[in-house]
VMD Tcl script that builds the backbone (N, CA, C; Angstrom):
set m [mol new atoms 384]
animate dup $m
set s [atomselect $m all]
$s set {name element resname resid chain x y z} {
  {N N UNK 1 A -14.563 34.753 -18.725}
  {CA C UNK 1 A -14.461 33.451 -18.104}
  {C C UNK 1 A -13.189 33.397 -17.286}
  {N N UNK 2 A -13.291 32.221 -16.548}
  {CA C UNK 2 A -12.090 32.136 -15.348}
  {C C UNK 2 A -11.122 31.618 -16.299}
  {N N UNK 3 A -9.608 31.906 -15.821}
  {CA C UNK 3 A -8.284 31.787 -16.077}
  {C C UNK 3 A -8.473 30.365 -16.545}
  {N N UNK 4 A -8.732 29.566 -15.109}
  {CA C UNK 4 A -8.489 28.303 -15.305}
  {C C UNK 4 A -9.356 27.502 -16.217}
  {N N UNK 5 A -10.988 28.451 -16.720}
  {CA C UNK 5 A -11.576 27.345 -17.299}
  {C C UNK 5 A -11.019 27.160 -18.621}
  {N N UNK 6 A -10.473 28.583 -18.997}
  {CA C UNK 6 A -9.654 28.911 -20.449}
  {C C UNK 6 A -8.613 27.813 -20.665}
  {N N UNK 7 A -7.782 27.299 -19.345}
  {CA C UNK 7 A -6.416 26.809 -19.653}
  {C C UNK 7 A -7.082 25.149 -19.511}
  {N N UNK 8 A -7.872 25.059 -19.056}
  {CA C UNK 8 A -8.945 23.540 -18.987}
  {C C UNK 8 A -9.054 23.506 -20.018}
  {N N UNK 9 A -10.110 24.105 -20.996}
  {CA C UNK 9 A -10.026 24.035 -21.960}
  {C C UNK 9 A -9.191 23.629 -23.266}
  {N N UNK 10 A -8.005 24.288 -23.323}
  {CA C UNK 10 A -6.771 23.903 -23.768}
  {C C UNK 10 A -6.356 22.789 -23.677}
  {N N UNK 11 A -6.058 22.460 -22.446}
  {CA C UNK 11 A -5.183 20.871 -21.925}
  {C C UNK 11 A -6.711 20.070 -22.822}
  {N N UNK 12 A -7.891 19.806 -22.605}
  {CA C UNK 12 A -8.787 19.409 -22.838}
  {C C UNK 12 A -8.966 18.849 -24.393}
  {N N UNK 13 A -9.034 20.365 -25.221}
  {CA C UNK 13 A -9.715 20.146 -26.257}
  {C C UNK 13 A -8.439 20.060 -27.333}
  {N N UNK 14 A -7.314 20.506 -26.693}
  {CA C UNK 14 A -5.672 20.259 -27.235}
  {C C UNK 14 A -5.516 18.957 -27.619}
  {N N UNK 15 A -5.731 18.428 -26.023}
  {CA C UNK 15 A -5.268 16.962 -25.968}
  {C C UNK 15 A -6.398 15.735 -27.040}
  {N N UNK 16 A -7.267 16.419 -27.133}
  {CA C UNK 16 A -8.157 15.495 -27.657}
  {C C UNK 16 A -7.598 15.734 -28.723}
  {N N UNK 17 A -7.587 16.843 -29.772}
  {CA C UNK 17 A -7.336 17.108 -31.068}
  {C C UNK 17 A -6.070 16.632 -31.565}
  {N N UNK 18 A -4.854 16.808 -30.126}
  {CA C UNK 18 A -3.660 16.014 -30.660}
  {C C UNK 18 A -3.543 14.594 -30.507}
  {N N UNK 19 A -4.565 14.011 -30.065}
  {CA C UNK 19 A -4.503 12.570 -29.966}
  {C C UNK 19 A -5.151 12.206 -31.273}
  {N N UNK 20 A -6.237 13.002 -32.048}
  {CA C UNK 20 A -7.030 12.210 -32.742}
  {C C UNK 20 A -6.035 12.822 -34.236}
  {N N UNK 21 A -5.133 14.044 -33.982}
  {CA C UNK 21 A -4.357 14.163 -34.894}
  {C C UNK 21 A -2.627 12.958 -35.218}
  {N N UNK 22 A -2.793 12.537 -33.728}
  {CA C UNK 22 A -1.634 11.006 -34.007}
  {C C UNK 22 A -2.420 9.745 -34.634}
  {N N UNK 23 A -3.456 9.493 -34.356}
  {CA C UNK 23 A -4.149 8.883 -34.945}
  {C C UNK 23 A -4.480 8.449 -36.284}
  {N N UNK 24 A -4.729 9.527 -37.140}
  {CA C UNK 24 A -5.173 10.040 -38.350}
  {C C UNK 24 A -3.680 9.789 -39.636}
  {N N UNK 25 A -2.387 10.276 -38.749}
  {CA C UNK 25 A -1.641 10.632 -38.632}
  {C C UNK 25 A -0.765 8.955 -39.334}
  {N N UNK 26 A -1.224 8.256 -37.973}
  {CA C UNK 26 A -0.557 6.899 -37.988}
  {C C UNK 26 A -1.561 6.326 -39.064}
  {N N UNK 27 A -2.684 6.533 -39.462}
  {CA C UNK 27 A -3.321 6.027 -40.321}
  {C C UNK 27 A -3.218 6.368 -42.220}
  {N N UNK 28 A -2.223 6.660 -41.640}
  {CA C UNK 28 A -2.040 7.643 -42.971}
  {C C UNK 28 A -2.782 8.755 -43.979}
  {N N UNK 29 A -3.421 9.689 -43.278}
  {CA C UNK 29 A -4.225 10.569 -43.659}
  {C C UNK 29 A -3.250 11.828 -43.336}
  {N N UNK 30 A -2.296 12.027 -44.229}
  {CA C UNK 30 A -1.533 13.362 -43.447}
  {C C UNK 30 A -2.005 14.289 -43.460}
  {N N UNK 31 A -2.952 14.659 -44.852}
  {CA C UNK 31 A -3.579 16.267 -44.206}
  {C C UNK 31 A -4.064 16.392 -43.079}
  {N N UNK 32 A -5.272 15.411 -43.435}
  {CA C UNK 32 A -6.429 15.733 -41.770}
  {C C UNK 32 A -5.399 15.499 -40.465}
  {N N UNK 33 A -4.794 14.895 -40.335}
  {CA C UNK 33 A -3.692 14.455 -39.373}
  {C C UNK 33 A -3.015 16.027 -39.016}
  {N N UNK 34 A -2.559 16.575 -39.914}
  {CA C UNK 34 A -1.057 17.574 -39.667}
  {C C UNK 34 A -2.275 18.348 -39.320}
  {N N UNK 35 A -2.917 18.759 -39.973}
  {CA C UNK 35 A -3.911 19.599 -39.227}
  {C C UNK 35 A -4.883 19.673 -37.950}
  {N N UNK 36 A -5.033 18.547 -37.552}
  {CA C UNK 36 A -5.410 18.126 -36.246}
  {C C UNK 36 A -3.987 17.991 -35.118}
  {N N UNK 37 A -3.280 17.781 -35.562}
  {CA C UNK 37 A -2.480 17.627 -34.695}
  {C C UNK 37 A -1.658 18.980 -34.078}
  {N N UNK 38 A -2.142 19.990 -35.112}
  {CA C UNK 38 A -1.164 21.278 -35.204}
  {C C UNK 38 A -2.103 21.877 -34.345}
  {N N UNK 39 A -3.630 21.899 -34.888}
  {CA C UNK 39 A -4.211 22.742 -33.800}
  {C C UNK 39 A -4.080 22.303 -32.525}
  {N N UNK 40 A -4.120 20.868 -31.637}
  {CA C UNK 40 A -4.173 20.098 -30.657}
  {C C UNK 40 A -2.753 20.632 -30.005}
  {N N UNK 41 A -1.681 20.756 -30.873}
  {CA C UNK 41 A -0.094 21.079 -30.796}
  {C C UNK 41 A -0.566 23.083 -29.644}
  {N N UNK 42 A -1.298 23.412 -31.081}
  {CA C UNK 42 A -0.873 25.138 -29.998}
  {C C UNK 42 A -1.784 25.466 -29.716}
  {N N UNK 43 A -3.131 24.547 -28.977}
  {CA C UNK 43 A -4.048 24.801 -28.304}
  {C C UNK 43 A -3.210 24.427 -26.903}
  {N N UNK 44 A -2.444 23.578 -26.745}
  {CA C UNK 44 A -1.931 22.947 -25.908}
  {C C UNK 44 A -0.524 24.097 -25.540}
  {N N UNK 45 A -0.059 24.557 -26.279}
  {CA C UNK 45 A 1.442 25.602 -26.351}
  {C C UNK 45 A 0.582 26.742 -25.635}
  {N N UNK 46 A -0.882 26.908 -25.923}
  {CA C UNK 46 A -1.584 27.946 -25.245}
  {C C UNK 46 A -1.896 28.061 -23.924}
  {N N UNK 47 A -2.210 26.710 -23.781}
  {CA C UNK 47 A -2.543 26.431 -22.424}
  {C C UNK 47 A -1.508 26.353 -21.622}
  {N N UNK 48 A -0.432 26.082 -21.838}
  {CA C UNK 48 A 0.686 26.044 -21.024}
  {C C UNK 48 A 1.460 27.491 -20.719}
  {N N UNK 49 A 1.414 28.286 -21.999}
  {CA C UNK 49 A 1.766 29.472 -21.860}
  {C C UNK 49 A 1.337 30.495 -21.151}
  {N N UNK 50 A 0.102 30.917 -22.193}
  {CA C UNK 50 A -0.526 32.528 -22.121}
  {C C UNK 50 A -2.184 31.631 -22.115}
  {N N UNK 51 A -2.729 31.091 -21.282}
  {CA C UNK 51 A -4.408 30.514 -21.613}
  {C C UNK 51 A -5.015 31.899 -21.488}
  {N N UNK 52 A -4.772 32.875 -21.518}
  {CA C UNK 52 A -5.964 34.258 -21.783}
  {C C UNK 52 A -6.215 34.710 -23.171}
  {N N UNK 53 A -4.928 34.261 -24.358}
  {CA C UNK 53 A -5.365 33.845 -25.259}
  {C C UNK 53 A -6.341 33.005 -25.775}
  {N N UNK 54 A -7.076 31.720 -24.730}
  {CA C UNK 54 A -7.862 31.108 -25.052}
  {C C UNK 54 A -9.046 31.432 -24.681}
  {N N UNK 55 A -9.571 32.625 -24.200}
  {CA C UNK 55 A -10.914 33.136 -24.074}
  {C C UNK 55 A -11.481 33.045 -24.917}
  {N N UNK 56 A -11.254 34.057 -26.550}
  {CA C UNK 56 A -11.807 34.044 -27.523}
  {C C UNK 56 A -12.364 32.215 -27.747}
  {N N UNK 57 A -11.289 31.551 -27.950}
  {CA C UNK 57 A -11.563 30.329 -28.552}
  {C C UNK 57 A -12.735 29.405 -27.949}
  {N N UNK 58 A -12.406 29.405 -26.674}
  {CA C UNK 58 A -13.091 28.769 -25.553}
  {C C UNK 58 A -14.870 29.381 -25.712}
  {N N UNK 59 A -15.172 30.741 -25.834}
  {CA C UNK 59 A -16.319 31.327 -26.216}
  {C C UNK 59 A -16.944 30.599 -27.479}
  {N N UNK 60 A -16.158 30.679 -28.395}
  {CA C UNK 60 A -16.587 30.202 -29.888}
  {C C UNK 60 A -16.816 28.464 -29.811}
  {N N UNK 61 A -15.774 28.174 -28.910}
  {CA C UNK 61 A -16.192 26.572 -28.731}
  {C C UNK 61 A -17.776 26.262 -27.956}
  {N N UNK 62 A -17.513 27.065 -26.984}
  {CA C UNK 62 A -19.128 27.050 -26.202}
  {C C UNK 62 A -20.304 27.188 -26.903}
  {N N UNK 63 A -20.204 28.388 -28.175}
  {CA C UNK 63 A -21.201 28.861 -28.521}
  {C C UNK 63 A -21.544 27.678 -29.511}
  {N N UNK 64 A -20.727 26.763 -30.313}
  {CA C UNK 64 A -20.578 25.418 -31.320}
  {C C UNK 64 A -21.394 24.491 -30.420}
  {N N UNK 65 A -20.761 24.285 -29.029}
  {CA C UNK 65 A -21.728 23.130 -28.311}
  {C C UNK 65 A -23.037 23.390 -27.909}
  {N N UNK 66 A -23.772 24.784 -27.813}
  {CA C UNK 66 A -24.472 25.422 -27.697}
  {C C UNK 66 A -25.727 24.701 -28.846}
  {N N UNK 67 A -25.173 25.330 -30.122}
  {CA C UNK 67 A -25.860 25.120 -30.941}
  {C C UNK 67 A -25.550 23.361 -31.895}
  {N N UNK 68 A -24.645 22.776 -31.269}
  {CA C UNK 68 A -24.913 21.479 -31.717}
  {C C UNK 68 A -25.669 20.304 -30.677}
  {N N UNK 69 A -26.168 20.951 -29.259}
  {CA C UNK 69 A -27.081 20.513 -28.561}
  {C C UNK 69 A -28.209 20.980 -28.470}
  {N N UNK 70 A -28.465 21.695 -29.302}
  {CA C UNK 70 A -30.030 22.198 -29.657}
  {C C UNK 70 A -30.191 21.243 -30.711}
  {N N UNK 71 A -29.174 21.296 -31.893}
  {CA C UNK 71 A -29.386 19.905 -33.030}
  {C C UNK 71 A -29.573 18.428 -32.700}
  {N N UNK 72 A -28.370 17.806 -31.978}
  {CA C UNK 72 A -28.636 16.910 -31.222}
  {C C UNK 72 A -30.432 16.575 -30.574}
  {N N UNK 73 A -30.645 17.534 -29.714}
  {CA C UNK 73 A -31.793 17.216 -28.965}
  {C C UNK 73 A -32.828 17.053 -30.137}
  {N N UNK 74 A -33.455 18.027 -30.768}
  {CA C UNK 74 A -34.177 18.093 -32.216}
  {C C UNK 74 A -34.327 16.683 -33.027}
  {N N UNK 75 A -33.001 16.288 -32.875}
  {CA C UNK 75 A -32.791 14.964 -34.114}
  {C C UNK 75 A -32.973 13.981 -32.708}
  {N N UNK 76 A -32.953 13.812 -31.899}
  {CA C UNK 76 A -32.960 12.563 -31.129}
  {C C UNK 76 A -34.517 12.890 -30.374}
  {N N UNK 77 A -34.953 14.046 -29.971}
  {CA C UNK 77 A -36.643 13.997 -29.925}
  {C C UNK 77 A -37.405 13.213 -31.115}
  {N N UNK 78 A -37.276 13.990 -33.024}
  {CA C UNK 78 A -37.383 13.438 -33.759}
  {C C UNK 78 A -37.530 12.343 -34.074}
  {N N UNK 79 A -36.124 11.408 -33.807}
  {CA C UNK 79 A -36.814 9.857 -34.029}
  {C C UNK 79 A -36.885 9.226 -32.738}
  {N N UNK 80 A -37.011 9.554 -31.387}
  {CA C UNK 80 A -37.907 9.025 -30.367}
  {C C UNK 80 A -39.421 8.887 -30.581}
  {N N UNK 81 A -39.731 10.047 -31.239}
  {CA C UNK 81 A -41.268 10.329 -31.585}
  {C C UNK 81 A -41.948 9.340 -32.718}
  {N N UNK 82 A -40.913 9.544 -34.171}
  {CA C UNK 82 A -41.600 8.546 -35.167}
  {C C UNK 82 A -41.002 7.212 -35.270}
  {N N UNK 83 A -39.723 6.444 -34.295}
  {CA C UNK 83 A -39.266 5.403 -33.880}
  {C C UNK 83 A -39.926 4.713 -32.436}
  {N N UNK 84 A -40.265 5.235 -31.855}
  {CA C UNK 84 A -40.526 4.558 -30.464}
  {C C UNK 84 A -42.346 4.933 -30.190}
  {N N UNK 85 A -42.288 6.349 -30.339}
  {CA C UNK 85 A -43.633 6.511 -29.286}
  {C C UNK 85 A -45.096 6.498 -30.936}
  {N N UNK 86 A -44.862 6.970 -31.791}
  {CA C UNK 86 A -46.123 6.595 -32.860}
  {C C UNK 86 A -46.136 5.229 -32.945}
  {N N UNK 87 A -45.202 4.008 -33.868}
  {CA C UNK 87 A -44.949 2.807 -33.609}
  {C C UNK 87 A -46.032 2.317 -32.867}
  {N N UNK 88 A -45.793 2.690 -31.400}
  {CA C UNK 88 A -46.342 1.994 -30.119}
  {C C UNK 88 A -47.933 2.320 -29.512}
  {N N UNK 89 A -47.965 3.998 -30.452}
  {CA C UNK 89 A -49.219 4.395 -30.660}
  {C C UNK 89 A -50.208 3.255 -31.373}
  {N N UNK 90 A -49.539 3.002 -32.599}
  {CA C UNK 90 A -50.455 2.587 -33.697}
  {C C UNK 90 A -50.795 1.234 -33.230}
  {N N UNK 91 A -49.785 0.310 -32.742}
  {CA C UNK 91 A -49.809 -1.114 -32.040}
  {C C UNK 91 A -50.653 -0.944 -31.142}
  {N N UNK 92 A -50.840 -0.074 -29.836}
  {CA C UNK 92 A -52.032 -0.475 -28.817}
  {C C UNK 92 A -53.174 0.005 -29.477}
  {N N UNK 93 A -53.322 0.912 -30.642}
  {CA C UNK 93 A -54.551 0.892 -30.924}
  {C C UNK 93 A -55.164 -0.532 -31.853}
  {N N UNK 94 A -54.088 -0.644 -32.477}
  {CA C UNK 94 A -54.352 -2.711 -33.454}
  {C C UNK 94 A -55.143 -3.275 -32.194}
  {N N UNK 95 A -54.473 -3.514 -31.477}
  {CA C UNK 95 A -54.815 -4.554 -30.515}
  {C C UNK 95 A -56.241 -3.637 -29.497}
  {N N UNK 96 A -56.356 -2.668 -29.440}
  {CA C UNK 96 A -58.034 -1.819 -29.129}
  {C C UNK 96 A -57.911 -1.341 -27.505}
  {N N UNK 97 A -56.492 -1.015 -27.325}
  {CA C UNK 97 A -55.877 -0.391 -26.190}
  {C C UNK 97 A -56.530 1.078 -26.006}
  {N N UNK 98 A -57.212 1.636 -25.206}
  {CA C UNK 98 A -57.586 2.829 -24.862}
  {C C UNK 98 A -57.069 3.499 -23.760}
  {N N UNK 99 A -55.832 3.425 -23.385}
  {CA C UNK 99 A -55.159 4.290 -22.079}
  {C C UNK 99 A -56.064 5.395 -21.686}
  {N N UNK 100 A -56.510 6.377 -22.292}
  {CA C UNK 100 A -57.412 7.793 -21.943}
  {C C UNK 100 A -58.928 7.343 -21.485}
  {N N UNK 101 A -59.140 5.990 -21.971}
  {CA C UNK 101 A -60.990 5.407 -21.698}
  {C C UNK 101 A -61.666 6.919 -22.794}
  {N N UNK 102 A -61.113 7.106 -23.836}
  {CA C UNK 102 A -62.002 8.041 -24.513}
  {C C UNK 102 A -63.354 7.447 -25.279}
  {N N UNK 103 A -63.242 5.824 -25.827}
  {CA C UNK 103 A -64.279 5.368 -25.888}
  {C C UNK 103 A -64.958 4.955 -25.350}
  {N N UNK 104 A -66.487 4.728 -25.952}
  {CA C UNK 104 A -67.248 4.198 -25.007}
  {C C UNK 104 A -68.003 5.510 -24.209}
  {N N UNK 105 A -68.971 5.048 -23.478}
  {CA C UNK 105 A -69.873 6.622 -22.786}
  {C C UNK 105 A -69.440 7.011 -21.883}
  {N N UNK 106 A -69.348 8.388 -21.877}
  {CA C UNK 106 A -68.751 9.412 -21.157}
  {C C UNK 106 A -69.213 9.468 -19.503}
  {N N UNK 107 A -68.451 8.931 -18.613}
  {CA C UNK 107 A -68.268 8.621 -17.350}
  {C C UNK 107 A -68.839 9.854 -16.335}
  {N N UNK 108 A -69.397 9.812 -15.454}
  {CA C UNK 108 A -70.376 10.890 -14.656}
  {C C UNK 108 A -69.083 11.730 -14.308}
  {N N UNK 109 A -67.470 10.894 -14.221}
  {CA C UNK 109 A -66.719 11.786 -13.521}
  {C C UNK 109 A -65.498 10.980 -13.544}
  {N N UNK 110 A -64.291 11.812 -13.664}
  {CA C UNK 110 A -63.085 10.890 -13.736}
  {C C UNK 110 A -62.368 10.261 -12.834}
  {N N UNK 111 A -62.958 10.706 -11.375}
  {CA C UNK 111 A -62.329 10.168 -10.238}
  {C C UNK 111 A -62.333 8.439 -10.220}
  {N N UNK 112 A -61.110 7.858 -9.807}
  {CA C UNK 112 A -60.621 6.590 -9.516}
  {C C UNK 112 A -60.555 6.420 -8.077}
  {N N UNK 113 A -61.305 5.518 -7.734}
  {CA C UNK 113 A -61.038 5.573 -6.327}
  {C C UNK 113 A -59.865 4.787 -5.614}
  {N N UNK 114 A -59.425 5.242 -4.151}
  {CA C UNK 114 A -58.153 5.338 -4.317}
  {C C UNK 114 A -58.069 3.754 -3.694}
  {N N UNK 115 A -56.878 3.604 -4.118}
  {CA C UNK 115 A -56.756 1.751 -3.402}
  {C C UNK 115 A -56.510 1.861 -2.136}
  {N N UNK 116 A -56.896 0.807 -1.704}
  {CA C UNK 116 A -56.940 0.358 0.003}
  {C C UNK 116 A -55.489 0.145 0.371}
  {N N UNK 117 A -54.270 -0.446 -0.378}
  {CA C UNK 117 A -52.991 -0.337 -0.072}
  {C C UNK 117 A -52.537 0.939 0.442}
  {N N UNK 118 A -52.916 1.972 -0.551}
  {CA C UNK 118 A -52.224 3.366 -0.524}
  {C C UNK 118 A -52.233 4.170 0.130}
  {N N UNK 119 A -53.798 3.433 1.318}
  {CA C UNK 119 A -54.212 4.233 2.971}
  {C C UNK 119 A -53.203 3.989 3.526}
  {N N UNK 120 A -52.140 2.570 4.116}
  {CA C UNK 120 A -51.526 2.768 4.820}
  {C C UNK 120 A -50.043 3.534 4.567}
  {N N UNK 121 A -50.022 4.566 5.131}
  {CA C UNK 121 A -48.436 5.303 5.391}
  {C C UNK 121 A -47.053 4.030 4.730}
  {N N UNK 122 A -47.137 3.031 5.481}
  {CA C UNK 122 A -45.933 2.266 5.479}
  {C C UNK 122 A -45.631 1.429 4.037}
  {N N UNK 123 A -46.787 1.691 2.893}
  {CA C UNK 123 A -46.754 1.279 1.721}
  {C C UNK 123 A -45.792 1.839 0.702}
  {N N UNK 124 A -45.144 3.174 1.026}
  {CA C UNK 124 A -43.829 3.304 0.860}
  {C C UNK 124 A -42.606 2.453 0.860}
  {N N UNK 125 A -42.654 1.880 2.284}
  {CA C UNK 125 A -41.781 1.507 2.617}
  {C C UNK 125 A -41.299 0.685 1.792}
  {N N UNK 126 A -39.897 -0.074 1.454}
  {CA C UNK 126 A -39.396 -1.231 0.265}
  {C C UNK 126 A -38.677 -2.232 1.060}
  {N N UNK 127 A -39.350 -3.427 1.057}
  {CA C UNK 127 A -39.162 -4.414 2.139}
  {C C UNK 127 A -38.252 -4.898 1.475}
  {N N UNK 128 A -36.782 -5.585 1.441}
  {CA C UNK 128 A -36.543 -6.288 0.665}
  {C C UNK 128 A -35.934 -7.855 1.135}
}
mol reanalyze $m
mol bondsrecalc $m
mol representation Tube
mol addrep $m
């Protein structure tokens, strides 16, 4: 990776860690604190220094967001599916909603014919 994304990194994930290590810190949690703040401390001593030291880290961080946005997506498909879209399944069928027209006798052919608006070109257009 590039020099600079290494030393980005640093200032970045430094600064976050030493902010959320003053934080913690002022809240009186000194372990989690001294320890957040220490890494945030010479992620940041890194970046200012030697950031080619931060290749390794910067890799291992990527490969973490990597695989905590495969989790993420998984768990937020998950309850889109049994929060929003079954829910809404089961409701238009209560009420005898058929979006597909699967009931009822089977149609010579699925073509819809097309609306008379949609001939003219300028029905695009957005008048406002």
């Amino acid at each position: 990776m590039a020099l600079s994304e290494d030393r980005k990194f640093g200032w970045t994930v430094g600064g976050v860690f030493a902010v959320l290590g003053a934080l913690l810190l002022w809240r009186h949690q000194t372990a989690a604190g001294a320890a957040f703040a220490s890494l945030g401390g010479a992620l940041l001593l890194l970046a200012a220094a030697a950031p080619t030291l931060l290749a390794g880290p910067h890799r291992a961080w990527l490969a973490f967001a990597r695989v905590l946005g495969r989790v993420n997506s998984a768990v937020f498909l998950f309850l889109t599916f049994f929060l929003v879209l079954a829910p809404l399944g089961f409701v238009l069928r209560l009420f005898g909603r058929d979006e597909l027209r699967r009931r009822g006798p089977a149609p010579a052919s699925m073509w819809t014919p097309y609306p008379e608006r949609n001939r003219d070109p300028r029905h695009y257009e957005t008048i406002w």
